[in-house]
C-alpha atoms as one frame of an Amber mdcrd trajectory, in Angstrom:
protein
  49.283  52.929 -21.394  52.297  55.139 -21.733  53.057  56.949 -24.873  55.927
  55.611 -26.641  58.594  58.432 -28.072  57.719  58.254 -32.537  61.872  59.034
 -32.828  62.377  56.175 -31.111  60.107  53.695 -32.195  60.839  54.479 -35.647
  64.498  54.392 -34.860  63.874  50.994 -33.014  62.038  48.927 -35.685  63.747
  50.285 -38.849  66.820  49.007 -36.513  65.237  45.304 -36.453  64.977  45.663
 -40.283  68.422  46.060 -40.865  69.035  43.199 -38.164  67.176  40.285 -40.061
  70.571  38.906 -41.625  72.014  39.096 -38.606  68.963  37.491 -36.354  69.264
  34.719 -38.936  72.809  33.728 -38.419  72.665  34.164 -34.623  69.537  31.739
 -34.638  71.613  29.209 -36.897  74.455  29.679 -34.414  73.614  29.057 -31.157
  70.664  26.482 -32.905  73.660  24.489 -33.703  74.719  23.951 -30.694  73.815
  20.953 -28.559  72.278  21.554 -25.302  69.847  18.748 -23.924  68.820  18.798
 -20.397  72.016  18.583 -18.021  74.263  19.610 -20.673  73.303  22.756 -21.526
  77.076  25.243 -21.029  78.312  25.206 -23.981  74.766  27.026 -25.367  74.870
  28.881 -21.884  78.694  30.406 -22.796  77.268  31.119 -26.348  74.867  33.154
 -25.345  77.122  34.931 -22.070  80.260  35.565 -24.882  77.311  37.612 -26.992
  75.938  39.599 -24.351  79.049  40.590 -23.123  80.537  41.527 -26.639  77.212
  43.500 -26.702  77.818  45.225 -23.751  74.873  43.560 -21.683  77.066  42.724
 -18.764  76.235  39.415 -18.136  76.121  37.315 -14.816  76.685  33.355 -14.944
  73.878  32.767 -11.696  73.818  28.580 -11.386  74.248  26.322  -8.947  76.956
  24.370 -10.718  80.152  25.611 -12.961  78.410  23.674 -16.128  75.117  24.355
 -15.880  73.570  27.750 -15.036  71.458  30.583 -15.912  73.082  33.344 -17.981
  71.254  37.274 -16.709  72.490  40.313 -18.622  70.831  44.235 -18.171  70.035
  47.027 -20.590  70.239  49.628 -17.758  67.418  51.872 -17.514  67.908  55.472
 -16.391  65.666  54.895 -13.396  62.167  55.721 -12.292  60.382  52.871 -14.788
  59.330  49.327 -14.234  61.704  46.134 -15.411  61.234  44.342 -17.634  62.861
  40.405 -17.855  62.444  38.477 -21.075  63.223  34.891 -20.002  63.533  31.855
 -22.602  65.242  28.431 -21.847  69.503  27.092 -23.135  68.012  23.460 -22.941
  66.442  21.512 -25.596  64.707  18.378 -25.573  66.882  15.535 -26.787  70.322
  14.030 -26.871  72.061  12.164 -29.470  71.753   8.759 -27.199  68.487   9.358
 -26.110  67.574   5.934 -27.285  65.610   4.502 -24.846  62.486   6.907 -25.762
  63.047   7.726 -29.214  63.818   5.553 -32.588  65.255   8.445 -34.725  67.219
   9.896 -31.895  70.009  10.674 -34.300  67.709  12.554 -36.680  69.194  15.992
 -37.261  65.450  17.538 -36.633  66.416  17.378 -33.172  70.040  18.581 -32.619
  71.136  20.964 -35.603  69.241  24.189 -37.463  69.505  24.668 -41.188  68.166
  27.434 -43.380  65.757  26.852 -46.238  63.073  28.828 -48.245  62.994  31.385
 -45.274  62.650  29.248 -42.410  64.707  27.878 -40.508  64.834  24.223 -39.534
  65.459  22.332 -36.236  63.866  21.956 -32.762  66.573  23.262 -30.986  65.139
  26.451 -32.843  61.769  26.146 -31.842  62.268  25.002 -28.419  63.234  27.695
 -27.538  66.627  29.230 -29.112  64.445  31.116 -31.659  61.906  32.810 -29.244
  65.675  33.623 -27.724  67.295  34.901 -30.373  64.300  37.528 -30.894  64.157
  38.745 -27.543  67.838  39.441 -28.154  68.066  41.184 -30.776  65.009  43.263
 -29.583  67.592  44.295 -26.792  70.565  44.802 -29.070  68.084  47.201 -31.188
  67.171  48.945 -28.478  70.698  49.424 -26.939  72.007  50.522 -30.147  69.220
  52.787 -31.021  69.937  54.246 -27.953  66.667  54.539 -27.086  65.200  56.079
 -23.736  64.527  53.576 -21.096  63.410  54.150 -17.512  63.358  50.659 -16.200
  65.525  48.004 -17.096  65.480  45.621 -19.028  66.429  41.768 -17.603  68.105
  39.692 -20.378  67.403  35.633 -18.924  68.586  32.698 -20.479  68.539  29.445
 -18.130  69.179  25.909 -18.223  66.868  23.411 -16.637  62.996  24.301 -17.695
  62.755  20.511 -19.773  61.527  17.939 -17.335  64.042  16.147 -15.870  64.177
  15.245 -12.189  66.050  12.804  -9.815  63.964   9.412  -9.032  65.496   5.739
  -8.127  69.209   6.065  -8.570  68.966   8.414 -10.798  70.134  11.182  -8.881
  72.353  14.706  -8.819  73.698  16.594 -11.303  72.448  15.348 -14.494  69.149
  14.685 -13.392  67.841  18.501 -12.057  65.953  20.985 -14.185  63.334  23.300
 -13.003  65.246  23.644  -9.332  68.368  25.283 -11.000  66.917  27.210 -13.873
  64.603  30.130 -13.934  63.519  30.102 -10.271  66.835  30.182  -9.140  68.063
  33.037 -11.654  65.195  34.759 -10.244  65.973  34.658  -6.421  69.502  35.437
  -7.126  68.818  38.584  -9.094  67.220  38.368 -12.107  64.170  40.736 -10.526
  61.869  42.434 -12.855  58.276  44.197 -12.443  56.954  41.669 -15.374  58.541
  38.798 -17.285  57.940  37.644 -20.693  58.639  34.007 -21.216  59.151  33.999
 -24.859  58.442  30.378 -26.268  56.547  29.077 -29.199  52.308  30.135 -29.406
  51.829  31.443 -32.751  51.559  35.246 -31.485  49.179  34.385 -28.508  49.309
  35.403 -25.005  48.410  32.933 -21.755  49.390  33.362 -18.378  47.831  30.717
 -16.657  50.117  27.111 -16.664  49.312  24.190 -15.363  51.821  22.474 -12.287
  52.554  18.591 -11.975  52.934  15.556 -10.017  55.344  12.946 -10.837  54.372
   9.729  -9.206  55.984   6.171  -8.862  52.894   3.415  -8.903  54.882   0.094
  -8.269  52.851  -2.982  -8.297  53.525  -5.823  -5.699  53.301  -9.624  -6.159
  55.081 -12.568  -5.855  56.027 -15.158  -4.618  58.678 -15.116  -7.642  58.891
 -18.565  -9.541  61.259 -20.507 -11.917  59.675 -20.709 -15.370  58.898 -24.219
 -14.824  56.575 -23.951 -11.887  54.660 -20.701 -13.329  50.701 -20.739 -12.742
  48.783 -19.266 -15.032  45.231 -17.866 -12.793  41.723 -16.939 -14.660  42.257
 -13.590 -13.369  45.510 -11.273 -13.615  44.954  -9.948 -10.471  45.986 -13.474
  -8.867  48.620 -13.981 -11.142  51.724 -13.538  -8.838  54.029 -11.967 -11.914
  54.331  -8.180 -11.185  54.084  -7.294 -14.783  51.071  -9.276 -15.692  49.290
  -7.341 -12.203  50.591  -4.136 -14.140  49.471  -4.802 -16.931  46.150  -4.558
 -15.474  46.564  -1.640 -13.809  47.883   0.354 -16.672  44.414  -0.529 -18.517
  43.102   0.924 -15.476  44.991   4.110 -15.273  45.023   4.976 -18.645  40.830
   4.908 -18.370  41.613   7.370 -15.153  43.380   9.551 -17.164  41.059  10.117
 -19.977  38.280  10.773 -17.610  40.669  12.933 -15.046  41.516  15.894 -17.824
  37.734  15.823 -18.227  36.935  16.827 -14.934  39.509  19.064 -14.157  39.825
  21.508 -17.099  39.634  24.490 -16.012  38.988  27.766 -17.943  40.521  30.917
 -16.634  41.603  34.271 -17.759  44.932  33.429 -18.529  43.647  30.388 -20.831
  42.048  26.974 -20.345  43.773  24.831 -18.408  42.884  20.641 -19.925  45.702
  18.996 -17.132  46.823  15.539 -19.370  48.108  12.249 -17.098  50.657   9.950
 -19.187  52.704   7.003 -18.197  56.095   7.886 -19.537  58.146   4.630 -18.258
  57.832   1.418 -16.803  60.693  -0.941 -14.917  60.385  -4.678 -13.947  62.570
  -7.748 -14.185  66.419  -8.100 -15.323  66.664  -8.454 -18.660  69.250 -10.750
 -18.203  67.650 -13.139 -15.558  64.286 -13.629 -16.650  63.898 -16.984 -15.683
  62.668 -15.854 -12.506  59.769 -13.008 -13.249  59.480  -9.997 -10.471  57.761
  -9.382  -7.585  57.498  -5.801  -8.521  57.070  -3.816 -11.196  56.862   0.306
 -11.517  55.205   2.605 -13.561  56.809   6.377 -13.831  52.922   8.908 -13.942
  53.254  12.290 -15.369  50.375  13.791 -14.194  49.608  17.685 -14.710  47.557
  19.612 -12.330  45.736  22.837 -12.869  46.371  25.435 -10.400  43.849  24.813
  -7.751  44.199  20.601  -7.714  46.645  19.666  -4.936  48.874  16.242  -5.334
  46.563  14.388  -2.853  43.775  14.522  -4.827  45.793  12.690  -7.916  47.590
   9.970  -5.509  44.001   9.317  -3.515  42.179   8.536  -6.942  44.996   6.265
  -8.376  44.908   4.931  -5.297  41.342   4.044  -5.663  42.137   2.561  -9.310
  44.487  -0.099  -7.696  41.746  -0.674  -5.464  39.450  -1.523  -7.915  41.537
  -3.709 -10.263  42.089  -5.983  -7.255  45.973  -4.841  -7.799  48.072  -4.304
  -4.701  50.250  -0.677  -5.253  52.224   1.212  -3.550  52.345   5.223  -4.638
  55.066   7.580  -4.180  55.165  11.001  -5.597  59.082  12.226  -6.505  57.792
  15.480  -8.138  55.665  18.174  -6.950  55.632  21.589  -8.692  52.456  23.620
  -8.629  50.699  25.926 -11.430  50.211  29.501 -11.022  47.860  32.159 -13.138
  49.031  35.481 -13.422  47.962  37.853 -10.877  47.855  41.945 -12.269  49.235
  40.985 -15.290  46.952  43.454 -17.049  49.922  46.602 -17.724  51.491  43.775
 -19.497  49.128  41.792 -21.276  47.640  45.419 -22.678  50.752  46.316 -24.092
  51.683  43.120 -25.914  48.191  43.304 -27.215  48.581  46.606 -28.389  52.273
  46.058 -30.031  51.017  42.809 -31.531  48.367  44.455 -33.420  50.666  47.797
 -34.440  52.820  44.755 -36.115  50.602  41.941 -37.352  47.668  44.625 -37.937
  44.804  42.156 -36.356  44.003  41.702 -32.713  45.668  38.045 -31.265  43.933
  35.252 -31.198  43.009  33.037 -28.159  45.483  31.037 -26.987  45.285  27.025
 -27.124  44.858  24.749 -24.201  48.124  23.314 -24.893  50.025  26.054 -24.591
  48.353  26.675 -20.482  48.577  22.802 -19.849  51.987  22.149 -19.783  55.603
  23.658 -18.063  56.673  26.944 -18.867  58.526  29.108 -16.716  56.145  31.652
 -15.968  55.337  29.122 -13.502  58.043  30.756 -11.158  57.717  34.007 -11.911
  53.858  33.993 -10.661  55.232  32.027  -8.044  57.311  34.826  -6.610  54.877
  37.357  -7.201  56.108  38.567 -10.861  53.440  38.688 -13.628  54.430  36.947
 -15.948  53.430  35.488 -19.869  54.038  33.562 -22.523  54.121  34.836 -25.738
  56.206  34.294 -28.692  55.915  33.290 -32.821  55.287  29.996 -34.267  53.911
  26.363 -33.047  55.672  24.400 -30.328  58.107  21.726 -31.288  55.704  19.760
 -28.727  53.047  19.712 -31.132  55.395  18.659 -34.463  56.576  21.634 -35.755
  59.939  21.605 -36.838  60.962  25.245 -37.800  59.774  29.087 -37.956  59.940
  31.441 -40.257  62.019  34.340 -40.593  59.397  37.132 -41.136  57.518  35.999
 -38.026  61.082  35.796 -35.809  61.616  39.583 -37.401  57.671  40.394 -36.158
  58.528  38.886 -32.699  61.597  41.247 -32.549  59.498  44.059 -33.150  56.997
  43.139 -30.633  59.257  42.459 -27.973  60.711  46.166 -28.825  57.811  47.960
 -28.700  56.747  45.982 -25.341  60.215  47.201 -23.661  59.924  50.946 -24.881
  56.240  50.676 -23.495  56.745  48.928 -19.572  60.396  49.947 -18.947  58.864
  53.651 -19.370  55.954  53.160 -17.098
């Protein structure tokens, strides 16, 4: 573990003190900003304006003019190891996202507000805050002037929410993880480690789990006029496409329970507990029902743990249409795999050892939540980076709704003390 310089680390941290007003505002700020999946540049030119006014020399690096990944350096001096910190512009919900959600107007999910020392809003917790702390780690570190080796790889991209082109749903609206942090990465944003700072109450995993989108349509017919429907003993005869879905939901759903059973996996990084939902479901025209579908889909999310391949999934959901008598036809439109860390160790030592300087306790075990869903360490593993996520507070997934201050501040300092340590490897 390399020695960190006292001058500096006192410099450093009593420079994060002075910031908290400061880390506060800019949290509010750019938490106020709208940014759902597909939209996410005016967040993305928030965040590019700041680093350059910081002098972080930022890089726009996206495949289109609206949506990209924003990469700014602390320049080392040379000889050390680099250092990214990596959190995500795009948050989880839009203003007419009304098809999923009731409240979709709610301000939970689109503004940030400041009360009793925490501040409110999802946009904050996932994952503007985690942002803002890297941040102003950097900016305390730049301004501190403190001695750096390596560099240190400032990443904010667009595209880490699921969303992904199926049916006519297609181009640029509908891309995430292919446009975000993988492709900052192969277009520059190189490091010797990454941090992907997101929400897990100060405790480290670097293991994810991957995922398999699927398409399960179910196939009947002949289609009838309401007056000459037949009503069979058994749905499976039934020759309405929802009613044979509706069967094989009841079906799928009992897969699923029993599928995160047998494949959780534990491994260093965390336990991996891979979850299977069915998130939507199209049949019929609402506006000509008199005649009711041949065909009828249901949209799978089904998370894998690194070592189960997409065959496995379709061949046993395969086998579940089988056996409910329902005739289905599968077809995956997603495929992204999960990756644990490989020689994450320099990194995972450090954090461990800067968390405890700051909180004063050793961290805690990480979740399975926090290994069984997307994050974008995902591509950083992928390409041979180790990489981890690590960051304050509970995720927004979970319910939580803000974070407070003090713990952002803590984060700050951790992040701090993490750079000073690897960049000077």
């Amino acid at each position: 573990m390399t020695t960190m310089n006292d001058t500096d680390v006192a410099r450093v941290l009593g420079r994060i003190d002075k910031m908290e007003a400061e880390l506060t505002q800019f949290a509010l700020d750019i938490g106020n900003i709208e940014s759902p999946t597909g939209r996410e540049g005016p967040a993305g030119d928030f965040v590019y304006d700041w680093m350059k006014s910081e002098g972080f020399a930022p890089q726009r690096v996206g495949v289109f003019e609206d949506r990209f990944n924003v990469v700014g350096w602390l320049r080392g001096t040379g000889g050390g190891k680099d250092l990214a910190f990596n959190s995500h512009l795009d948050t989880i919900m839009a203003r007419d996202d009304i098809a999923r959600f009731s409240d979709a107007e709610n301000p939970i999910y689109h503004e940030a507000w400041l009360r009793d020392g925490k501040i409110f809003g999802y946009n904050v917790v996932n994952c503007k805050g985690p942002m803002t702390c890297w941040l102003m780690a950097a900016k305390a570190l730049k301004e501190s002037e403190a001695k750096l080796k390596g560099d240190l790889v400032l990443t904010a991209v667009c595209g880490e929410i699921d969303c992904d082109p199926v049916d006519e749903f297609q181009g640029h609206d509908y891309l995430a993880e292919d446009i975000g942090a993988r492709y900052a990465i192969t277009h520059g944003a190189l490091a010797d480690y990454a941090v992907v700072a997101e929400a897990t109450n100060f405790k480290m995993a670097w293991v994810e789990a991957g995922k398999v989108f699927l398409k399960v349509t179910a196939i009947a017919g002949p289609s009838r006029y309401t007056p000459y429907v037949e009503h069979p003993d058994r749905i499976g005869d039934n020759a309405n496409a929802i009613v044979r879905m509706a069967r094989l939901v009841e079906g799928i759903e009992a897969w699923a329970a029993d599928y995160e059973s047998r494949y959780t996996r534990q491994y260093k990084g965390g336990t991996v507990v891979p979850k299977a939902s069915i998130g939507a479901i199209r049949g019929g025209v609402p506006y000509k029902i008199y005649r009711y579908p041949e065909h009828c889909s249901i949209y799978i999310d089904v998370r894998l743990n690194p070592d189960t391949r997409p065959k496995q999934v379709i061949d046993e959901i395969r086998r579940v249409a089988r056996d409910m008598g329902v005739e289905a036809k599968i077809e995956p439109f997603v495929y992204r795999r999960g990756f644990e860390a490989e020689g994450i160790e320099p990194l995972s030592e450090v954090i461990e050892s800067s968390h405890r300087r700051i909180l004063g306790s050793p961290s805690e075990a990480v979740g399975s939540p926090e290994c069984s869903m997307w994050r974008d360490t995902n591509p950083y593993n992928e390409l041979g980076i180790p990489a981890l996520t690590y960051g304050c507070g509970a995720g927004a997934g979970g319910g939580n709704e803000f974070f407070l201050i003090s713990d952002m501040v803590k984060a700050a300092k951790i992040y701090a003390l993490t750079a000073l340590q690897i960049c000077n490897a």
